[in-house]
N, C-alpha and C positions, 0 to 999 in steps of 0.2 A: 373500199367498203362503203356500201351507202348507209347512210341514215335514216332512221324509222321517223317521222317528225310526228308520230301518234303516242312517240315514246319520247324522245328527246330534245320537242322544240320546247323554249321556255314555257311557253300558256303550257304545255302538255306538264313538267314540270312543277309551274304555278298551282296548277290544277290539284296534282298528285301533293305537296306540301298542304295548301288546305283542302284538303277534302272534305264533304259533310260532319264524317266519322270522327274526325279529328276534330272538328270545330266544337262538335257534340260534348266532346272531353272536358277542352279549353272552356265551355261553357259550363261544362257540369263542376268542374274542378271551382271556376269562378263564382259559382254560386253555395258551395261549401264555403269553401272559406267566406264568401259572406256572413252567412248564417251562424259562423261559429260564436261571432261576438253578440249574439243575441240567446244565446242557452242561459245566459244568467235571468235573464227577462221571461225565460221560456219558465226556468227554476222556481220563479217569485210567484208566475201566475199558477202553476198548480198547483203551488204552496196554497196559494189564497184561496183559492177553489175550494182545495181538500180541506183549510183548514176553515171556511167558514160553514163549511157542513158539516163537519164534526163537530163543530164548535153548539150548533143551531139541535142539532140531533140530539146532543147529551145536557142541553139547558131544557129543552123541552120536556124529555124525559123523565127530569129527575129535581127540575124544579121543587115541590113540596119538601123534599128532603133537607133543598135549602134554605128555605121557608124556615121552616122548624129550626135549623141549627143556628141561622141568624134571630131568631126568638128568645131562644135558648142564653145566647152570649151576649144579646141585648136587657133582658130583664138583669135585675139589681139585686143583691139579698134574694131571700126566699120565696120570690112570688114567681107567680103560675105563669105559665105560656098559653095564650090562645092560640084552639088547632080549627081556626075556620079560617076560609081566604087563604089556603096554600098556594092560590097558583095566583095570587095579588099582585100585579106588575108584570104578569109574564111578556105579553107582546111588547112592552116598551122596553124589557131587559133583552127581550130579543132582537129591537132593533138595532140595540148595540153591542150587543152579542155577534151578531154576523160579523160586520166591518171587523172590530176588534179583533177576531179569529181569525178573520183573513189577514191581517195586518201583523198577528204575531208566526202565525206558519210562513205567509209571505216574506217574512226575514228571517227567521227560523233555519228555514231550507236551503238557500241559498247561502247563508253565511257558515252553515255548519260546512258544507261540500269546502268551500271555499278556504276553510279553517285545516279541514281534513288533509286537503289535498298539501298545506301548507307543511303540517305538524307532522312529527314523527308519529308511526304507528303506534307507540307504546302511550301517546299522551290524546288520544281520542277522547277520554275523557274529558279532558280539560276544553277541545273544541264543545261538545256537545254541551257542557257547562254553560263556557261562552255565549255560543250560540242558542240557548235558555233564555238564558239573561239579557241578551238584547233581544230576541222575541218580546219577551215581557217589557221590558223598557220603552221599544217600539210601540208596544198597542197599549200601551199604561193612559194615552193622552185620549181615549175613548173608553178603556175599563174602567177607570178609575170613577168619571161622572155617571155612566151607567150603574155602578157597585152601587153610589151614592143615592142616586134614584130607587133601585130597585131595595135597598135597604130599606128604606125611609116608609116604601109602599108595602114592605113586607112588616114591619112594625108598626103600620096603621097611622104613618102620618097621614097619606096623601089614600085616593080614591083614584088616580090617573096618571098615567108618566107625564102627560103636559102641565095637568093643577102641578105636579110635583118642582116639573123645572120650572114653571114659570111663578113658584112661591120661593123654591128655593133662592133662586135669582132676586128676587123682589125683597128678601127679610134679610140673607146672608150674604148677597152679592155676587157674581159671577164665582166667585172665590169657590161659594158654598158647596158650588157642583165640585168641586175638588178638595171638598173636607176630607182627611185622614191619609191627603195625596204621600206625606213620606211614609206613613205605616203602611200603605198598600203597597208600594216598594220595597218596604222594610219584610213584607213577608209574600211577595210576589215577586221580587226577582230571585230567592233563596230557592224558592217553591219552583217554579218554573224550573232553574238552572238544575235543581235535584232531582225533579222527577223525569223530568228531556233524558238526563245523562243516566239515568235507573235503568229507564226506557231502553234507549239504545244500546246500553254494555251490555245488557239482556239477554237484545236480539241477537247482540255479535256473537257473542258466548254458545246460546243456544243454537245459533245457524252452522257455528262451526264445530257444536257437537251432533247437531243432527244432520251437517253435510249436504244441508238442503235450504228452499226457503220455505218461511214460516206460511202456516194455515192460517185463516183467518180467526177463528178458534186461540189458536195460538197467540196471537200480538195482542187479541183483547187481553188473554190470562196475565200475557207480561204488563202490558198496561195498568190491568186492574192493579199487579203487586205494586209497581211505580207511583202509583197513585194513594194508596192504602198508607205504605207508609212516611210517603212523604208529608201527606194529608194531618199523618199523627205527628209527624216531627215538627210541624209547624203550626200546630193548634192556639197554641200561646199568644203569635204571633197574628192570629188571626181575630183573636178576642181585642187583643188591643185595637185591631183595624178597626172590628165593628163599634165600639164603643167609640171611637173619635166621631167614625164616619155616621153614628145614628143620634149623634147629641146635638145636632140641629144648635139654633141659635143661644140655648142654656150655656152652651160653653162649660161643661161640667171640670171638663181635662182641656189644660192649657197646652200640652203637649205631651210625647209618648211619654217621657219619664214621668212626668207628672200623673199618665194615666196609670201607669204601672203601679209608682207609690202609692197612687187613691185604694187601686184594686187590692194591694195588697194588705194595706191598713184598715179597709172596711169588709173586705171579704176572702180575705186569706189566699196563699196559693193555689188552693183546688179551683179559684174562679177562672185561673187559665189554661183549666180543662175542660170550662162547659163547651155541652158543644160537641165533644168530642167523637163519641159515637154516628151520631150522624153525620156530621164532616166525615169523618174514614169510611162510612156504609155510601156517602154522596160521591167520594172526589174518589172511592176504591172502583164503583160501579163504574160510574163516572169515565174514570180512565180506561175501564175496559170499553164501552162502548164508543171513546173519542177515537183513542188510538183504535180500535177495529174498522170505523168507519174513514180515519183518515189514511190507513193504510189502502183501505179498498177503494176508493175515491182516488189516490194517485195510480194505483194499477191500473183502474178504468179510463183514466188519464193518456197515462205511458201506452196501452194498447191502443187507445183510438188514434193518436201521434204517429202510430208507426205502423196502422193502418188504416188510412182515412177512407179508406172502400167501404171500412166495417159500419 
């Protein structure tokens, strides 16, 4: 019998073992698994994307709201609030407004997946908590000096975010920019970790009675309720923040307990209600407009990624 050497000489062989087609795989295959150890990276960046746009979208918005509510919880006893200069501080609360946002969805997203994927189904909760709470954690070392700023300008210390840091710095010391740093933890990571987890048991609930995913319409509504009453749950806690964070160098409150005692001894417990109205009409709208925009902002995301034609 002869031998075909078009079939069976080694090079013919050789040939036949790598062929284009096969190498094509080998390559394709190789470059997955590459890429796999980079989805966490992939996770953080349109975290940060979506979340410093929603972040920027609903501060812009609805600034005067909070204007007035930090007015409100800053005055003492019976005196008035002035309603000029709502929007006082806005571009320097915004320049720390972005980063921040980016910086709490940017670990936000990836720590919740990462939580999820760990934990049993029945304790989702508790990741979305988690991962609340180190959001806020995370971007506290940017919110915290920005709150302090734009406080200060929104109670008519300052005329400018730069006169602001560069007096704050100057009278109270670098410190100054992180007056009322544990009360803004004390009611920012509570806030965060409750209204994340409102948010999302929500959506779980709702997706899997409606069988579908949610409308844009839709994720504002759950947003907005997440926000509303988290907003009231933690009202209290938000008086005490502003009152450290607007007492500049008087030093009126040596600390939270000391501010609590004062508040209560000169002004009764309804003082850690003012406020309130506008906080839940701010942080209710507020939420609906974050979460709409940070939902549609990761879709626009997720689509362009999985079609870079488009």
């Amino acid at each position: 019998m002869s031998v075909n050497p078009k079939i069976d000489s080694p090079d013919a062989l050789k040939h036949k073992l790598f062929s284009p087609k096969d190498a094509m795989k080998k390559n394709a295959a190789s470059i997955s698994r590459k890429e796999d150890p980079f989805d966490f990276v992939r996770v953080l960046l349109d975290g940060a994307i979506a979340g410093a746009a929603a972040g920027v979208v609903v501060e812009s918005a609805l600034y005067p709201l909070d204007t007035i509510k930090t007015r409100l919880q800053a005055v003492r006893g019976g005196g008035q609030i002035i309603l000029k200069g709502l929007y006082s501080g806005l571009l320097g609360n915004l320049a720390g407004v972005l980063p921040a946002s980016a910086i709490f969805i940017g670990v936000y997203e990836p720590t919740k997946q990462k939580l999820l994927k760990s934990c049993p189904e029945n304790l989702s909760a508790l990741a979305h908590l988690t991962a609340g709470a180190a959001g806020g954690a995370a971007s506290s070392i940017i919110r915290v000096p920005t709150e302090v700023v734009k406080q200060r300008m929104q109670t008519g210390h300052f005329a400018s975010a730069p006169d602001a840091v560069r007096l704050i710095v100057a009278k109270e010391g670098f410190k100054g920019l992180f007056a009322g740093y544990s009360s803004f933890l004390l009611r920012d990571l509570p806030f965060d970790a409750i209204q994340f987890c409102i948010y999302e048991q929500l959506r779980i609930g709702y997706k899997l009675a409606a069988k579908r995913d949610l409308s844009d319409p839709e994720n504002a509504a759950i947003g907005a309720f997440a926000g509303a009453i988290t907003g009231a749950v933690t009202t209290p806690l938000d008086v005490i923040k502003t009152r450290l964070m607007v007492q500049g160098s008087a030093n009126q409150y040596r600390s939270i307990s000391h501010c609590v005692g004062t508040i209560l001894k000169e002004e009764g417990p309804s003082a850690f209600l003012k406020g309130i109205g506008p906080r839940v009409m701010w942080i209710g709208i507020g939420g609906s407009i974050f979460f709409g925009v940070l939902e549609r902002t990761k879709q626009i995301l997720a689509k362009t990624r999985s079609d870079p034609t488009s």
